[in-house]
ROTORTOR-796964 format. One record per residue: x, y, z of N, C-alpha, C in turn; residue number from 1. Coordinates in Angstrom, 3 decimals, decimal comma. Layout:
<pts>
      n_u      n_v      n_w     ca_u     ca_v     ca_w      c_u      c_v      c_w seq
        X        Y        Z        X        Y        Z        X        Y        Z NUM
...
</pts>
This chain:
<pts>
      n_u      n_v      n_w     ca_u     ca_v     ca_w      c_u      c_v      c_w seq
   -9,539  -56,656   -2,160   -9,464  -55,224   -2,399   -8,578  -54,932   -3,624   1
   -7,481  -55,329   -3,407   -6,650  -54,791   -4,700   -6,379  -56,170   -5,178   2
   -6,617  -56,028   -6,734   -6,903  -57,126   -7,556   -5,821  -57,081   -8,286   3
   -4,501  -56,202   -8,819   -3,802  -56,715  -10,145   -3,193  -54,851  -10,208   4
   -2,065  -54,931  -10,973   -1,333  -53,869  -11,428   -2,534  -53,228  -12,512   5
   -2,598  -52,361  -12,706   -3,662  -51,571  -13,375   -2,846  -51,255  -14,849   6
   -2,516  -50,305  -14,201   -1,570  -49,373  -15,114   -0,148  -48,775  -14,821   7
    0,698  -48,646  -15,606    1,773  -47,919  -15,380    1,806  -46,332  -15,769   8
    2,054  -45,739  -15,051    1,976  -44,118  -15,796    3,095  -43,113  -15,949   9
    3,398  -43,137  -17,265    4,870  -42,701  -17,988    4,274  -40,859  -18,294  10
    5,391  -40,138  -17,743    5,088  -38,571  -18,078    5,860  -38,360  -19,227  11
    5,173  -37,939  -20,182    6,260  -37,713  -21,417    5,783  -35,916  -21,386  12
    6,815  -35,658  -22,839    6,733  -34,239  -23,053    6,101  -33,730  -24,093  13
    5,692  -35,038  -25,173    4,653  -34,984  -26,322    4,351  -36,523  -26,664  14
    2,913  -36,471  -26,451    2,371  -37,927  -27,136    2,862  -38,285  -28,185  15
    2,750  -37,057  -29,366    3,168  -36,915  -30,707    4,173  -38,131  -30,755  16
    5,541  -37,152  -30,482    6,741  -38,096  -30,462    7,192  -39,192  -29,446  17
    5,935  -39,503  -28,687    6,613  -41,067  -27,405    5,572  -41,882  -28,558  18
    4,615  -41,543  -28,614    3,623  -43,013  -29,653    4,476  -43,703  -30,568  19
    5,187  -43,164  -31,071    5,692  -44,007  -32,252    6,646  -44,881  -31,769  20
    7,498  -44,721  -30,346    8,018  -45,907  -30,052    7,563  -46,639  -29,311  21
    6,583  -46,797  -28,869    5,844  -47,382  -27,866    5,423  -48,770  -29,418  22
    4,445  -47,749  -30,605    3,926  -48,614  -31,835    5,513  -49,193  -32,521  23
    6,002  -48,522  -32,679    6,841  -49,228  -33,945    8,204  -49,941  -33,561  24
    8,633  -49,216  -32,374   10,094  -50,391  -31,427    9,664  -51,012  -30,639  25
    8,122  -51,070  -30,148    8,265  -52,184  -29,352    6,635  -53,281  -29,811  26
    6,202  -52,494  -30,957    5,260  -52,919  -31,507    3,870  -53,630  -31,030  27
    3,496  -52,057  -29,944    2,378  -52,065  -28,995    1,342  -51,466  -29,738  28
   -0,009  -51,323  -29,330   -1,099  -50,717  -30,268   -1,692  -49,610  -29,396  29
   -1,426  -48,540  -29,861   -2,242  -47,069  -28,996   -3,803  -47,479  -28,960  30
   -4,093  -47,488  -28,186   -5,848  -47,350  -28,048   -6,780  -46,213  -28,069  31
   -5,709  -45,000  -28,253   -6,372  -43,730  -28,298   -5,592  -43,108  -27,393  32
   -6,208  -41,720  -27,411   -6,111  -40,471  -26,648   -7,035  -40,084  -25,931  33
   -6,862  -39,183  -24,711   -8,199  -38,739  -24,239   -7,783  -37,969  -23,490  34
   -8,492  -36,553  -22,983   -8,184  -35,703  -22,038   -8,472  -35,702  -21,215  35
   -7,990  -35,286  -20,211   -8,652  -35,218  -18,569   -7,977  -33,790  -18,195  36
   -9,373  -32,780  -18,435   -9,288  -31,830  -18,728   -8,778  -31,326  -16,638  37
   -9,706  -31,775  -15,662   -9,539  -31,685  -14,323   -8,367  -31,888  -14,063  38
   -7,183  -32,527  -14,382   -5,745  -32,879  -14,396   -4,889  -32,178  -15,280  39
   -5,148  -31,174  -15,921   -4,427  -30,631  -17,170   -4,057  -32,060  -17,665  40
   -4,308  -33,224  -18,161   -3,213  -34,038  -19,042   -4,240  -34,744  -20,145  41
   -3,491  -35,029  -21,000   -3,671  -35,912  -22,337   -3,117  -37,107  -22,106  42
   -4,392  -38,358  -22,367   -3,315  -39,906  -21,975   -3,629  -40,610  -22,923  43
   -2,592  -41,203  -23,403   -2,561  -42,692  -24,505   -2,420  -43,465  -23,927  44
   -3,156  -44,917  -24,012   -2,808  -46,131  -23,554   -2,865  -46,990  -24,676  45
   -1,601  -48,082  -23,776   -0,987  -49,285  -24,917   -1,046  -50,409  -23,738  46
   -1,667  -51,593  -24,221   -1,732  -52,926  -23,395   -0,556  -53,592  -23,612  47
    0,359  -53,968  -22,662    1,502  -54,997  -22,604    0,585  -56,081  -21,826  48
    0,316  -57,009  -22,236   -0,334  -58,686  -21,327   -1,326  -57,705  -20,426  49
   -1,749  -57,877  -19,335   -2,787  -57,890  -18,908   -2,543  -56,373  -17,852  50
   -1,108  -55,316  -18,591   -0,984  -54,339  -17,980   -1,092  -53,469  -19,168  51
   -1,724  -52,160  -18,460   -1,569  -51,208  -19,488   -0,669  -50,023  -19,444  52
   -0,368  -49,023  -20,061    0,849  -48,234  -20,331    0,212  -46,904  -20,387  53
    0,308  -46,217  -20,010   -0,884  -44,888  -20,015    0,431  -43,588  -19,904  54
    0,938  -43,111  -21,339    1,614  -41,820  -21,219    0,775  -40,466  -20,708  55
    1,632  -40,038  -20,101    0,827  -38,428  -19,855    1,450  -37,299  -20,858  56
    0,935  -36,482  -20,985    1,393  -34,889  -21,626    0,676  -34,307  -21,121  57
    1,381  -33,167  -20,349    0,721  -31,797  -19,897   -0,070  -31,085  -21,011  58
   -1,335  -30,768  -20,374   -2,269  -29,649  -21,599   -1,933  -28,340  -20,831  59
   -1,414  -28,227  -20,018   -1,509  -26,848  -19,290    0,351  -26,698  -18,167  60
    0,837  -25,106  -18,077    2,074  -25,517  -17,092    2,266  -25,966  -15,943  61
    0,956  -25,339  -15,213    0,268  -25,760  -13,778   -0,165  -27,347  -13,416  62
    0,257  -27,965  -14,491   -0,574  -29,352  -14,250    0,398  -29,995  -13,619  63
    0,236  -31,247  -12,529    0,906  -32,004  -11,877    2,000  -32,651  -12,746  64
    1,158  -33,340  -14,336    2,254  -34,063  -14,899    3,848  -32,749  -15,410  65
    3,533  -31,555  -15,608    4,332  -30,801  -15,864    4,965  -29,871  -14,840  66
    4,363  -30,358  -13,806    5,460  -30,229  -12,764    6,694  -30,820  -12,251  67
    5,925  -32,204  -12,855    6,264  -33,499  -12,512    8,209  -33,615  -13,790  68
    7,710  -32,956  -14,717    8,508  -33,289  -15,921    9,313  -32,051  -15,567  69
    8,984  -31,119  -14,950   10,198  -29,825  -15,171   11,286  -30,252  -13,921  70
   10,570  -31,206  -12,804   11,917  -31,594  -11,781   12,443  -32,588  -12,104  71
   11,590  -33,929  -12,972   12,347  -35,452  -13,122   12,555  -35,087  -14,074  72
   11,726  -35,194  -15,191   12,113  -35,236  -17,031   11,589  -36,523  -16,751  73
   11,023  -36,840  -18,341   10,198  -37,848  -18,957   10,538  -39,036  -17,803  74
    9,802  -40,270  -17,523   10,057  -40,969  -16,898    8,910  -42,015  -16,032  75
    8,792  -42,547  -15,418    7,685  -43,212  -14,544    7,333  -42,418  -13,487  76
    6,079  -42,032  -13,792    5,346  -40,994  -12,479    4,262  -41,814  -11,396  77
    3,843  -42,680  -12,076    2,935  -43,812  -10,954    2,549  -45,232  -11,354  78
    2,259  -45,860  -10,278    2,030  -47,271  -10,385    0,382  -47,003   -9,960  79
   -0,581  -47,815  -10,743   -2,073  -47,966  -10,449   -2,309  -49,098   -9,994  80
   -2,887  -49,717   -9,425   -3,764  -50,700   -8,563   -5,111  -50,630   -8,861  81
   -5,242  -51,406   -9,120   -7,232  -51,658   -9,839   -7,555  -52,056   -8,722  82
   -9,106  -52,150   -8,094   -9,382  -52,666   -6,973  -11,123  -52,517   -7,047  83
  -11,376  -53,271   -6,482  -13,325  -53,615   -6,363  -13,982  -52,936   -5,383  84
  -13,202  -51,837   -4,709  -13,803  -50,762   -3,430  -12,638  -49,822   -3,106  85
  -12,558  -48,762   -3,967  -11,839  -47,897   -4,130  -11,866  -46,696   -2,566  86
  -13,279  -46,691   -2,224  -13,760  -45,903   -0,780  -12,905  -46,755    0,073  87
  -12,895  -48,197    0,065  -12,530  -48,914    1,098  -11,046  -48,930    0,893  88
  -10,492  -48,808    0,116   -8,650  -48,785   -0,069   -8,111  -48,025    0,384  89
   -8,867  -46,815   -0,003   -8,918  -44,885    1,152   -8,573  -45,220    2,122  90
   -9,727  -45,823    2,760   -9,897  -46,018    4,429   -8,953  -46,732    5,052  91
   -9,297  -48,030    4,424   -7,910  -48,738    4,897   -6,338  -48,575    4,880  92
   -5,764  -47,422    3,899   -4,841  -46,884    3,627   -4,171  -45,543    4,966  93
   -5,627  -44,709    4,895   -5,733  -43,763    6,019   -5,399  -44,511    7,453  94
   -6,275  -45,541    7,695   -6,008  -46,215    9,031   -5,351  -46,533    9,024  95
   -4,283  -47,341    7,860   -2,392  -47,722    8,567   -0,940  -46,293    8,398  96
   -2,096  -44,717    8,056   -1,402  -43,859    8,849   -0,919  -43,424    7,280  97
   -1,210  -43,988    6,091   -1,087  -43,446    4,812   -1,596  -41,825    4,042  98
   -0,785  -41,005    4,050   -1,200  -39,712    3,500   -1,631  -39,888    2,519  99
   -2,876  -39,641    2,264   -3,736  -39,262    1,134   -4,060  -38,176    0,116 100
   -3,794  -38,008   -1,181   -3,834  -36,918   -1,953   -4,818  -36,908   -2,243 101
   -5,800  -37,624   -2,401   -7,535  -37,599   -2,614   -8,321  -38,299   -1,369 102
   -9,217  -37,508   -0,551   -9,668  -38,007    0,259  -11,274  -38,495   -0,581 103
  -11,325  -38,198   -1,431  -12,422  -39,267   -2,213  -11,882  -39,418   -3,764 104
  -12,519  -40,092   -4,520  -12,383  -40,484   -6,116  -12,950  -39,912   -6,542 105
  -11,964  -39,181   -7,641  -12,260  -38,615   -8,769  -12,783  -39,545  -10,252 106
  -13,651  -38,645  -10,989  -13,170  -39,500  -12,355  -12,017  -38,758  -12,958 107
  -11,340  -40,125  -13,394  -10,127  -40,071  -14,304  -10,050  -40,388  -16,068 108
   -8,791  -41,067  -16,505   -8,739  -41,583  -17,380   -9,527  -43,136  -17,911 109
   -9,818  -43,537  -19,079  -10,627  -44,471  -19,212  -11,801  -45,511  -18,696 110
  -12,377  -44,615  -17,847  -14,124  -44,430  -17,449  -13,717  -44,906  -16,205 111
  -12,444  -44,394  -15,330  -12,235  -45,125  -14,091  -12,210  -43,771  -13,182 112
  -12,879  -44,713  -11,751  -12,573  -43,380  -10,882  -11,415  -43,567   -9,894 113
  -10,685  -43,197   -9,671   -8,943  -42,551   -9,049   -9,227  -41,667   -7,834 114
   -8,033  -42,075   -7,141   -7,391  -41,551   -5,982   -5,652  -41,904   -6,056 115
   -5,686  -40,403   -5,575   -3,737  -41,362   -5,259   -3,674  -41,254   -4,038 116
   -2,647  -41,662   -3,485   -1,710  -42,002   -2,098   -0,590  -41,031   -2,583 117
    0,302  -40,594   -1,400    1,452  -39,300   -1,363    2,867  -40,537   -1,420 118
    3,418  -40,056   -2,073    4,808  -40,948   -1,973    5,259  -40,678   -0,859 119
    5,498  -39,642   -0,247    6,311  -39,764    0,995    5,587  -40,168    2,109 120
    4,598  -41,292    1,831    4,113  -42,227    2,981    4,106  -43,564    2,345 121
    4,257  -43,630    0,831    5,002  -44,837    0,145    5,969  -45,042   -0,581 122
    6,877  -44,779    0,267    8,269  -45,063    0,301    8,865  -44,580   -1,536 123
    8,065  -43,529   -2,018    8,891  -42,559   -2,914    7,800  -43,113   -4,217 124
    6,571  -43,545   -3,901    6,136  -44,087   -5,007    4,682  -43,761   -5,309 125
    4,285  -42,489   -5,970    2,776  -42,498   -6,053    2,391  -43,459   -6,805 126
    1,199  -43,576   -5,648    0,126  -44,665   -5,868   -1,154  -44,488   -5,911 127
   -1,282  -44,628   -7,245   -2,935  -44,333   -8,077   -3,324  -46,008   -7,262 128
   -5,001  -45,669   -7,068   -5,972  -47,025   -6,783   -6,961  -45,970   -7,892 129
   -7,544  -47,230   -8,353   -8,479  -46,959   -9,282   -9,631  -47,827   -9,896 130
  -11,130  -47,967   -9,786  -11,627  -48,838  -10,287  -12,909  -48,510  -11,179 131
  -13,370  -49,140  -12,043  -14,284  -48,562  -13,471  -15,393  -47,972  -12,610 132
  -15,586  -46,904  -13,262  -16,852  -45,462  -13,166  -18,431  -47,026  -12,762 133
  -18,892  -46,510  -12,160  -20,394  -47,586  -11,672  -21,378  -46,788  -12,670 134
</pts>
C-alpha cells in the first residue's frame, strides 16, 4: 500500500522569494509552478534524491495553506505518502479509527490524486496519501 515518502509540503508566503533559496543555497532545480485552483494554492516542486519538496502559496485568504500560515508562519504543513490504492489507504485508515479529511480523492498537484488524514488522529501530523491520476 504505501510505497515511499512522496513529498514534503512547505507553506511559504511567496514562491517568488522561497525559490531562490531552495535554487541557489541549496542548489535544487524548480520544476515549475502550477495551480490548484480547488485548494486556493500555487505549488513549486524541487527533487532532493528520490523525495520531492512541494512549496505552497496561498492564491486566495480562505485557503487552508493561508490559514495554515496566519497561525504557524512559513514552515512544514504535511508529509505525503505515495501509494498503489489510494481508496484502499482511506479504508484501511478509517478502520483503525483514523479521522479523515477526504472521504474520497481529489485531484491535486502534479497529475496526482490526494486525500489527507486529520492530525489530531496522527499524532499532530497531516497526512497527504496520494497516487498518479489513472
Amino acid at each position: 500500500m504505501i510505497q515511499k515518502i512522496d513529498h514534503l509540503g512547505i507553506a511559504v508566503r511567496s514562491l517568488a522569494e522561497t525559490i531562490p533559496y531552495y535554487e541557489k543555497a541549496l542548489g535544487l532545480h524548480c520544476h515549475g509552478t502550477e495551480e490548484v485552483e480547488s485548494q486556493g494554492v500555487k505549488t513549486a516542486f524541487f527533487e532532493a534524491g528520490d523525495v520531492h519538496i512541494e512549496l505552497l502559496e496561498p492564491t486566495n485568504p480562505e485557503s487552508p495553506i493561508a490559514k495554515f500560515l496566519d497561525k504557524n508562519g512559513e514552515g512544514i504543513h504535511h508529509i505525503a505518502f505515495a501509494t498503489d490504492d489510494i481508496k484502499g489507504q482511506l479504508t484501511k485508515a478509517s478502520d483503525e479509527g483514523i479521522r479523515l479529511i477526504n472521504q474520497e480523492p481529489f485531484e491535486g498537484a502534479a497529475n496526482k490524486m490526494v486525500a489527507f488524514l486529520h492530525p489530531k488522529s496522527t499524532h499532530g501530523v497531516l497526512t497527504e496519501l496520494c497516487m498518479p491520476k489513472e
